[in-house]
DOLONU-657857 format. One line per 3 residues: their letters; for each residue x, y, z of C-alpha. Coordinates in nm, 3 decimals. Layout:
<atoms>
a	X,Y,Z  ...;
</atoms>
This chain:
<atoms>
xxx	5.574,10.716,4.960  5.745,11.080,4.908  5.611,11.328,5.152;
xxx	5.668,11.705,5.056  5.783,11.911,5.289  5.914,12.230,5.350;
xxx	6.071,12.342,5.611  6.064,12.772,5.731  6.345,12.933,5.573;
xxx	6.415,12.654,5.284  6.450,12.821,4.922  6.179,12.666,4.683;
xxx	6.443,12.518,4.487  6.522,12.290,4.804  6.517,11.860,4.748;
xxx	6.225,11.666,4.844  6.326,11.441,5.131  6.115,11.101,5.184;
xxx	6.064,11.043,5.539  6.292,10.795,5.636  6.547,11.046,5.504;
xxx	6.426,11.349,5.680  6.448,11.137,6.037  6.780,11.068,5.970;
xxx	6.888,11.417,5.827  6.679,11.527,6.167  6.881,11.290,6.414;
xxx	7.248,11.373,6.260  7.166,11.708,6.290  7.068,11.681,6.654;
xxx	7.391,11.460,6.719  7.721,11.649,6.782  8.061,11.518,6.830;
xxx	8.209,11.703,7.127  8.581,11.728,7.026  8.890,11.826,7.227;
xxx	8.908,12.212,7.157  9.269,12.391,7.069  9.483,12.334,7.387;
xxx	9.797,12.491,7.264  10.106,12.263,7.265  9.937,12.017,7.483;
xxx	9.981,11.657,7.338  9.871,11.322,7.434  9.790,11.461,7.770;
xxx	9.628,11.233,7.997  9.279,11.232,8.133  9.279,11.202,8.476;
xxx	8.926,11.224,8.579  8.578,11.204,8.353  8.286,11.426,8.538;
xxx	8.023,11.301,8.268  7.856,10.972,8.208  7.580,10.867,7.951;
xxx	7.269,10.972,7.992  7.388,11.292,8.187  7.260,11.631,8.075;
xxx	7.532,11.854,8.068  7.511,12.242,7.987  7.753,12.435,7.738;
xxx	8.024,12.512,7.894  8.011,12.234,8.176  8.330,12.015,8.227;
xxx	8.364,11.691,8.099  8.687,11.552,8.194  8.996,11.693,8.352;
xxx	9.367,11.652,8.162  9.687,11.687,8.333  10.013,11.715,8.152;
xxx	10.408,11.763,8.373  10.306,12.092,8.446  9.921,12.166,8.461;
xxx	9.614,12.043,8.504  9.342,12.183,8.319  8.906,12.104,8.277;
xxx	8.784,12.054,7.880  8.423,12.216,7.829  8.143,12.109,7.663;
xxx	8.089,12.324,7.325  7.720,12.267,7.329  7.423,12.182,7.561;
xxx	7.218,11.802,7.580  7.221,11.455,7.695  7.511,11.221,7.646;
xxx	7.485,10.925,7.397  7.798,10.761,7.455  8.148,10.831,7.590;
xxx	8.462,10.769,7.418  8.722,10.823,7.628  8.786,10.691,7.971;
xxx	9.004,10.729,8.270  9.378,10.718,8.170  9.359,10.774,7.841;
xxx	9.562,11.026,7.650  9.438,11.318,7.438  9.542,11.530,7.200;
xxx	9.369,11.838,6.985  9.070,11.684,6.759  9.031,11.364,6.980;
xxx	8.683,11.284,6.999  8.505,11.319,7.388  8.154,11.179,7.350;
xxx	7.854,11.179,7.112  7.552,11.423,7.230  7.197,11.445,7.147;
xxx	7.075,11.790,7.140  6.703,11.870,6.982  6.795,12.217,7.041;
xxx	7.061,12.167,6.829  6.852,12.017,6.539  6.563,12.281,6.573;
xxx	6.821,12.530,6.500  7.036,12.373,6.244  6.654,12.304,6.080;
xxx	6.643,12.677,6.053  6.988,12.787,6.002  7.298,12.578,5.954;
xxx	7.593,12.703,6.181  7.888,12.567,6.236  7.949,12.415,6.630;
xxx	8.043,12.737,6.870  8.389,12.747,6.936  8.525,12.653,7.280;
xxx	8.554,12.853,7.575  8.853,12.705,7.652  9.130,12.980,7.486;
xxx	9.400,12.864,7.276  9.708,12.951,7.483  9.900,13.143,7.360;
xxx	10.211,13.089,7.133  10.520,13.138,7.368  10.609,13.507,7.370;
xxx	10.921,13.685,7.468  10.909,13.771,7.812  11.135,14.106,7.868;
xxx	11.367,14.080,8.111  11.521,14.366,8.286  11.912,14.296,8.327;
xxx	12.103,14.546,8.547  12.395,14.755,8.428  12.605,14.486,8.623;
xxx	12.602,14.121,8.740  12.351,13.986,8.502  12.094,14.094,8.779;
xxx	11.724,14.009,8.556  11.412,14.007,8.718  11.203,13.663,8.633;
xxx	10.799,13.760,8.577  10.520,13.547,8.504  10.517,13.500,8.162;
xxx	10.211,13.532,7.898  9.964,13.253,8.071  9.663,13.328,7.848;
xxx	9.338,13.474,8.063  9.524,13.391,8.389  9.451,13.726,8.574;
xxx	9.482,13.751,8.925  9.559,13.382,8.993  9.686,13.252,9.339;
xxx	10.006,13.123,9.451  9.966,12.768,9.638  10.362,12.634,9.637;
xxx	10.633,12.878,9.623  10.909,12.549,9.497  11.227,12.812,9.574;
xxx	11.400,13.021,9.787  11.681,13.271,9.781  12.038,13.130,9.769;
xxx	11.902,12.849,9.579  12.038,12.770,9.219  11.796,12.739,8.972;
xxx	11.823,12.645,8.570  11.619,12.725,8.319  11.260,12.608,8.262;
xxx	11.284,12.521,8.627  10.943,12.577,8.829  10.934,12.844,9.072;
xxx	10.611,12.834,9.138  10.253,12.694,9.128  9.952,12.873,9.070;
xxx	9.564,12.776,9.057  9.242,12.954,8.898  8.895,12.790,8.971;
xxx	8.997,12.568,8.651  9.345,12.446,8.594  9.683,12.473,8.842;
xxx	10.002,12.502,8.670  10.359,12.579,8.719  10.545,12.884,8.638;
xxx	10.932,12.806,8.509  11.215,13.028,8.479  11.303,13.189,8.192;
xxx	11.723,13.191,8.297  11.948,13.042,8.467  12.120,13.127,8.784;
xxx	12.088,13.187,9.191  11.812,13.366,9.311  11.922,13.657,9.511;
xxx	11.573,13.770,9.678  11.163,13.654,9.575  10.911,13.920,9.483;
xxx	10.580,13.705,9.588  10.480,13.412,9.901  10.243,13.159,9.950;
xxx	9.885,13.282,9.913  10.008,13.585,9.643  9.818,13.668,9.311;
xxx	9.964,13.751,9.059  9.915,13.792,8.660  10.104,13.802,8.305;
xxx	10.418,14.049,8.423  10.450,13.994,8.716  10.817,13.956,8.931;
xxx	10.827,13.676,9.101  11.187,13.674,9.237  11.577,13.822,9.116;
xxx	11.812,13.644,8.968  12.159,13.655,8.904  12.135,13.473,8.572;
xxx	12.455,13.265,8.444  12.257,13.328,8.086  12.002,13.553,8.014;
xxx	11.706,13.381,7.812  11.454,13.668,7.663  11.216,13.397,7.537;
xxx	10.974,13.250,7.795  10.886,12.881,7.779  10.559,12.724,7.608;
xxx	10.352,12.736,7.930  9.972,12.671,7.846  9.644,12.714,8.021;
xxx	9.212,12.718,7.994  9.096,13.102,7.963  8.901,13.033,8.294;
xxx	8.511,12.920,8.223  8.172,12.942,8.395  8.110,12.733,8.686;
xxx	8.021,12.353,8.563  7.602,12.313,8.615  7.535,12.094,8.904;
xxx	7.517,11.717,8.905  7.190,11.555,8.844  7.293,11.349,9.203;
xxx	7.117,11.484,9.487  7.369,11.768,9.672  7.378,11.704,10.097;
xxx	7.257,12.043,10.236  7.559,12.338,10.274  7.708,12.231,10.598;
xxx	8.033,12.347,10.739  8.285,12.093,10.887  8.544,12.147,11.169;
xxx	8.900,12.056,11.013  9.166,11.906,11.250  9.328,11.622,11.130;
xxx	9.470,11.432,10.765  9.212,11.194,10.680  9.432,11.050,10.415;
xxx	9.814,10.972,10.351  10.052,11.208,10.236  10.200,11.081,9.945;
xxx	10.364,11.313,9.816  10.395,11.471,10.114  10.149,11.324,9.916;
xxx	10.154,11.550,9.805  10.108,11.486,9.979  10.156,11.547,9.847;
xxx	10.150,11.871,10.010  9.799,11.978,9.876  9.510,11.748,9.852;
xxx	9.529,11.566,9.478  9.205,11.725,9.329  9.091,11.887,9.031;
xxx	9.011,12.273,9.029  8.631,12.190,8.991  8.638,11.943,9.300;
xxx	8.804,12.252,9.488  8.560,12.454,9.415  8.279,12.215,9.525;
xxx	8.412,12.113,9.857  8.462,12.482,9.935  8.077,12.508,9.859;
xxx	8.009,12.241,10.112  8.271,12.390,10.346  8.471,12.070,10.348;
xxx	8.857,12.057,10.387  8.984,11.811,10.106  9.293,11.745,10.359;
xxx	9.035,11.541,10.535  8.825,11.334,10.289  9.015,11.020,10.160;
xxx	9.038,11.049,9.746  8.948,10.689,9.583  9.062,10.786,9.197;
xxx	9.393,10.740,9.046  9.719,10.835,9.227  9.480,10.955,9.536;
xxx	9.325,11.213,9.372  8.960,11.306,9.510  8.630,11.325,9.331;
xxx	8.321,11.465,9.390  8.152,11.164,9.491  8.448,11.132,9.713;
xxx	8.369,11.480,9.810  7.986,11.379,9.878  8.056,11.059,10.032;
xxx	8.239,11.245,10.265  7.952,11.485,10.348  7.704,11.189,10.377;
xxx	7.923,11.052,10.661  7.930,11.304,10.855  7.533,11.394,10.803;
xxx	7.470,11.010,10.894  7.718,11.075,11.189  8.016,10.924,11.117;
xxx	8.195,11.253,11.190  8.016,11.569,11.379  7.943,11.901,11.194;
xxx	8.153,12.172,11.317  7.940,12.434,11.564  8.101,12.764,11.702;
xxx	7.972,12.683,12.051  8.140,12.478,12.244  7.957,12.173,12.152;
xxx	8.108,11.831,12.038  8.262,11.789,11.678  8.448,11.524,11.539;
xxx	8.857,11.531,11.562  8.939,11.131,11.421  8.589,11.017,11.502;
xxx	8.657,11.102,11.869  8.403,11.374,12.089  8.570,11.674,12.158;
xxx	8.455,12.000,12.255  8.541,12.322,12.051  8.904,12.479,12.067;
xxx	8.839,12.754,12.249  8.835,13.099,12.101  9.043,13.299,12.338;
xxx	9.179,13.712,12.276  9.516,13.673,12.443  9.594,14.019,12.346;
xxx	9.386,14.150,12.655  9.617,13.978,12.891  9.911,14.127,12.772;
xxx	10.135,14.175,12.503  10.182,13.911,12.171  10.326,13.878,11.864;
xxx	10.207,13.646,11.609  10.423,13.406,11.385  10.312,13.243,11.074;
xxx	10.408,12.812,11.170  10.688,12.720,10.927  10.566,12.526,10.569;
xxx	10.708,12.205,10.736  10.498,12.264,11.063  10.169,12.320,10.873;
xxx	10.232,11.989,10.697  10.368,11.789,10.967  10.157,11.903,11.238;
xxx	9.809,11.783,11.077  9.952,11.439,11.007  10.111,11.393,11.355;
xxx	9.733,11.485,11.498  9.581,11.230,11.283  9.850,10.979,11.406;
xxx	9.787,11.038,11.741  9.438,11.026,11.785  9.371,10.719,11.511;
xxx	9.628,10.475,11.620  9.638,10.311,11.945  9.975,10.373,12.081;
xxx	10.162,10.180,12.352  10.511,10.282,12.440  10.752,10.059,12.562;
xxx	11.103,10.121,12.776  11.429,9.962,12.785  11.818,10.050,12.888;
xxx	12.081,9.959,12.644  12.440,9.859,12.770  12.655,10.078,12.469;
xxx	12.965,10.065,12.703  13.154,9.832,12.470  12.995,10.010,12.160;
xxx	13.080,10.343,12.238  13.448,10.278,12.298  13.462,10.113,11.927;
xxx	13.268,10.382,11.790  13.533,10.635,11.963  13.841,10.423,11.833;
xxx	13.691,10.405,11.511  13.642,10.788,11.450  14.037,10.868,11.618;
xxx	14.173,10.613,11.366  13.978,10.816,11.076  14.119,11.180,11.269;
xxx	14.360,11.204,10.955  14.107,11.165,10.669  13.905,11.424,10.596;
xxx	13.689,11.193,10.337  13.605,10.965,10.609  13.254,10.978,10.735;
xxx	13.195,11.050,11.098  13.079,10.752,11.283  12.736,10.827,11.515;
xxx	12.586,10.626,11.759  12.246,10.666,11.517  12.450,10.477,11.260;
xxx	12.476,10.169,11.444  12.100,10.197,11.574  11.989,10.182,11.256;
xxx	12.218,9.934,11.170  12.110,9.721,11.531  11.762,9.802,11.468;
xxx	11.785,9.609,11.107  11.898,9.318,11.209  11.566,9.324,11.506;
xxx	11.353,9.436,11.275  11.429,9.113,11.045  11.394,8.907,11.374;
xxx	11.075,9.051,11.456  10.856,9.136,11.100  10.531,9.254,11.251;
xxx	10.747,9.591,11.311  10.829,9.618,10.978  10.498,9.610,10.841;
xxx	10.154,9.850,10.776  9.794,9.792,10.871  9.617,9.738,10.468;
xxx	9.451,10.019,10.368  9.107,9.808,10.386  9.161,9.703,10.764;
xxx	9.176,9.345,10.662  9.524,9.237,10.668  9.887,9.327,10.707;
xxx	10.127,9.407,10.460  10.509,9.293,10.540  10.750,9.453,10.324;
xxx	11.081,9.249,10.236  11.304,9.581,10.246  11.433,9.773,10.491;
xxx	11.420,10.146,10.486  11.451,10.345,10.800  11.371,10.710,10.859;
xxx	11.527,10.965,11.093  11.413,11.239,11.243  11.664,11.520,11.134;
xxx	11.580,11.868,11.357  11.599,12.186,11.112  11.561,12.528,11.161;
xxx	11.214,12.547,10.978  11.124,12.167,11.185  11.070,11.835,11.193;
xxx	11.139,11.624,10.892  11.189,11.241,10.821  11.465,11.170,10.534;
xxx	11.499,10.793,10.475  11.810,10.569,10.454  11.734,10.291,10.170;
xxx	11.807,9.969,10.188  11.997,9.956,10.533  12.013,9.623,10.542;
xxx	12.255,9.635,10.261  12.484,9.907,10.359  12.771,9.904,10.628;
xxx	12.808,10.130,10.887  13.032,10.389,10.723  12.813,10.413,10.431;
xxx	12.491,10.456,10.687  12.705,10.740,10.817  12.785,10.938,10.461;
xxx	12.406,10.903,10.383  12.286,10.994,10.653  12.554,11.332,10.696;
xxx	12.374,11.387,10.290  12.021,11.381,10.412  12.082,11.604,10.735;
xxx	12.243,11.861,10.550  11.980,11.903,10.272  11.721,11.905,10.549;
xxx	11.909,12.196,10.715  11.941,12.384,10.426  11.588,12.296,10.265;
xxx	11.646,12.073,9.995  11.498,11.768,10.060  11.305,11.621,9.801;
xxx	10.967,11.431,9.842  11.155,11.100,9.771  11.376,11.154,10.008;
xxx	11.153,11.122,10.287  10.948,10.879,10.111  10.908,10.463,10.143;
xxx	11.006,10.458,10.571  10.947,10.137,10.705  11.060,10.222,11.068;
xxx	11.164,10.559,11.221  11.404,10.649,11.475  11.354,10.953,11.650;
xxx	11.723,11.043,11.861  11.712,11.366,12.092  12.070,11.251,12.089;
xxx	12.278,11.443,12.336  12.004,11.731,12.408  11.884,11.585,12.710;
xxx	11.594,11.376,12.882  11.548,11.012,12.973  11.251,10.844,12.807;
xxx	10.948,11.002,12.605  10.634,10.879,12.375  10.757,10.929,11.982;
xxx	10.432,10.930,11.752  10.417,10.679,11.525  10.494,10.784,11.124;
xxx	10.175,10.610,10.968  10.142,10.400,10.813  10.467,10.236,11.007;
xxx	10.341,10.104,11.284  10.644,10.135,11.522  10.865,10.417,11.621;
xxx	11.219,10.415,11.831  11.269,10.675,12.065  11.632,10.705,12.207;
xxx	11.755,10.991,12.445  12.077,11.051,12.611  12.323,10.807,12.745;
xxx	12.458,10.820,13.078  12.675,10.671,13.303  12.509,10.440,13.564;
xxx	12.575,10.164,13.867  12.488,9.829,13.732  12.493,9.517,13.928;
xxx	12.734,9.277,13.773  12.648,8.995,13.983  12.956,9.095,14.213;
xxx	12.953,9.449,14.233  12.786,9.772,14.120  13.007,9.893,13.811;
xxx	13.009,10.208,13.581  12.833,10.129,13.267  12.687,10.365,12.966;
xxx	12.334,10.320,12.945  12.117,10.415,12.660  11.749,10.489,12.706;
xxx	11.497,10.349,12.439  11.140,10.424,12.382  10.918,10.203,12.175;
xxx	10.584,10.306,12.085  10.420,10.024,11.855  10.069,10.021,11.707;
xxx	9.822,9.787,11.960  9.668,9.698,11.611  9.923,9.512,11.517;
xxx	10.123,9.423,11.741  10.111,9.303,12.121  10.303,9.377,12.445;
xxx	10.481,9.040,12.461  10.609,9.128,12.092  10.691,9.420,12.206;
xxx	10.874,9.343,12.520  11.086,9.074,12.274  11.176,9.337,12.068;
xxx	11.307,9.564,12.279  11.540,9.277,12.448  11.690,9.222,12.120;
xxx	11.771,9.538,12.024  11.925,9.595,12.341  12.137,9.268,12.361;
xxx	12.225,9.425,12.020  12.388,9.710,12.119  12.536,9.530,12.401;
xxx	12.708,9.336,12.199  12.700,9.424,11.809  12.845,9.075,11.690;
xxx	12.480,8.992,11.717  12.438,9.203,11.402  12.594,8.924,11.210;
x	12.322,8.650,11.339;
</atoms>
């Protein structure tokens, strides 16, 4: 059976369709293939998280899944508005221009293309531009240029969250100075020369846009072309999920709720996309505190929202200005109080060193989430500290030689205990359900800098002599004094030592490094009577401090441990057993 029809704004001349041919002209016109738009040079980058599903309805313009490449992370919009049919892509795989998103079903779509075939809007998301030279001004002398943010599409205005240099440091080209983040995508910003960067232009929490200066340099080769950086023109806000959104609540913020791989990252910031950002900021949550189940750490929203039902339910207490109870690690605290020291006298206000604001977050979440108990013990180092003395006056005359320091042989001594005793050398799973003991043995010291507290880590101690303990650890010290330690530098700890060394004090309560679940704590040695049996005699005694997670291990273990590592030290042949 042919049916005639005509549809408004067909010619006359138009073929007759039967109407098994008209529904399917009518459903391919109402299906689109949503396609990866132009993203400049960006190949095979990776999708990191999908924020659609089929059967969603999903507005023009609304993110679909989030791609992140060495250098930036960016959101891919939807080029046109309806329900999803089917997805194909998922989580990890890798995208290029052209590669096909999902299948939609938009009647909208097929009304219109009824009335007036048009080709599929272009993306929002702007084609980035082709690399352009970025002019560099290069003084009379030196090779002095000035290094500016180079041409970074619709970036205007964008924020500086990591500033990755500082002056006197020596930089090379295509090097990242910086990171910056718009509601959509973070990136990167490299250098365009080589060289050692005599004074920056711009600080954490800066904006700044195409142009410009973000520090001097005194090149060693001035390069006039900038390199292919690419980023989304920045887009309307994504529509909201169909899920039902907890109400707007704001939530008090005092403590890491998750590890820090990078110090994660952190990693440093929380691992999230720009649209999750933006989201928790709606809700007023801190993404510091909300524990991100997706890959590599990174939050989602229905981390985001899992987090907000928790605390609605009352796992964790809304913040309140009064001085009411909120939730710091699940515990009932009142309010910090709000208090104008100014009109008690003079102040001055200091911004806490980078390292503080990092460190000081995580050692609050330590603190107040795992049940410490701290253990004491004096260590006989008489006989030790005369071979370590002998040993360095027989070295006097090399300059290469390392200098031998009582924290060498701790670590060393606390190696051999830790083998002895593996609950110490393990972490609590990250379910709550069993222990993890890790065959390696990688021990941390805390190494005092100007700017604070860090942690480098000395690898596999179990497989390097004391002299080589010694180099390693002179290495990490002086990087963390002058700033340069790197993330895995301070990563993979299985035990900490923290030494006030010869600054003073007896015996104190080190925090425990999580997810490590014991900490040494050693102050200065003295000279002290000791009954020999016989007499009182003059012996060098070392204090040690061992705090130890309840969780995992008990106060007879912990006792036993701290014997060991004593007889240790009292006698290092013991090393060798």
């Amino acid at each position: 059976m042919t049916l005639e029809t005509r549809t408004r704004g067909m010619r006359r001349t138009d073929v007759l369709l039967s109407l098994p041919e008209l529904e399917h002209k009518a459903e391919e016109m109402a299906t689109i293939e949503i396609k990866v738009p132009d993203i400049g040079d960006f190949k095979d980058v990776e999708i990191i998280e999908v924020l659609v599903r089929p059967g969603d309805v999903v507005a023009r313009e609304q993110s679909l899944i989030t791609v992140e490449s060495d250098k930036a992370s960016m959101e891919i919009p939807s080029t046109a508005a309806g329900t999803i049919r089917e997805m194909r892509v998922g989580l990890g795989d890798k995208v290029s221009e052209g590669s096909l998103i999902l299948v939609l079903d938009s009647s909208e779509v097929a009304v219109a293309a009824k009335a007036a075939p048009a080709p599929v809007a272009a993306p929002s998301l702007a084609p980035v531009a082709t690399p352009q030279p970025v002019p560099v001004a290069a003084a009379a002398s030196g090779g002095v240029i000035d290094v500016k943010v180079p041409d970074i599409g619709d970036f205007k205005d964008v924020e500086i969250i990591e500033v990755l240099v500082k002056a006197g440091d020596t930089v090379a080209k295509d090097q990242s100075l910086i990171t910056v983040e718009s509601d959509k995508a973070s990136m990167e910003i490299p250098s365009t020369a080589a060289g050692v960067v005599q004074s920056l232009r711009v600080k954490l929490g800066d904006k700044v846009s195409e142009g410009s200066v973000i520090l001097t340099l005194a090149a060693s080769g001035v390069a006039v072309a900038a390199p292919p950086v690419f980023a989304p023109a920045p887009m309307p806000a994504a529509a909201p999920s169909p899920a039902a959104s907890p109400p707007s609540t704001a939530f008090a913020v005092e403590m890491v709720g998750r590890p820090q791989p990078a110090l994660e990252d952190a990693g440093i910031k929380a691992h999230a996309s720009p649209s999750v950002r933006r989201f928790a900021r709606e809700l007023g949550v801190d993404l510091a505190q909300v524990r991100g189940t997706g890959p590599k750490g990174r939050v989602t929203q229905d981390d985001v929202r899992g987090f907000v039902k928790g605390v609605i339910s009352g796992a964790a207490a809304p913040y309140t200005a009064a001085p009411a109870v909120s939730g710091v690690g699940g515990l009932p605290v009142l309010a910090w109080p709000q208090v104008d020291f100014a009109k008690f006298g003079p102040i001055e206000r200091v911004a806490m060193s980078r390292i503080k604001k990092l460190s000081g977050p995580n050692l609050h979440r330590n603190w107040v989430t795992i049940p410490h108990v701290t253990n004491h013990e004096d260590a006989d180092i008489t006989d030790l500290e005369a071979f370590r003395v002998q040993l360095n006056k027989e070295n006097e005359k090399n300059k290469d030689a390392a200098k031998l320091t009582m924290l060498a042989f701790l670590i060393k001594a606390c190696v051999a205990t830790l083998k002895k005793f593996p609950d110490f050398n393990g972490s609590i799973d990250p379910a709550g359900d069993a222990i993890i003991y890790k065959n390696y043995w990688h021990i941390g010291f805390a190494a005092d800098t100007p700017n604070g507290l860090v942690v480098p880590v000395v690898k596999d101690a179990d497989k390097k002599g004391i002299v080589e303990i010694a180099r390693e650890m002179a290495t990490l010290s002086a990087k963390a004094r002058e700033g340069k330690l790197g993330i895995a530098d301070m990563q993979g700890g299985t035990f900490s030592i923290s030494s006030l060394g010869g600054i003073g004090g007896t015996y104190f309560t080190p925090i425990i490094n999580a997810p490590e679940v014991a900490i040494l704590g050693v102050c200065r040695s003295s000279m002290r009577p000791v009954w020999d049996g016989k007499a009182f005699v003059p012996r060098l005694m070392l204090p040690l401090s061992l705090s130890w997670d309840h969780r995992v291990v008990d106060g007879a273990g912990a006792a036993r441990f701290n014997a060991h590592l004593a007889a240790v030290l009292a006698d290092f042949r013991r090393v060798l057993l």
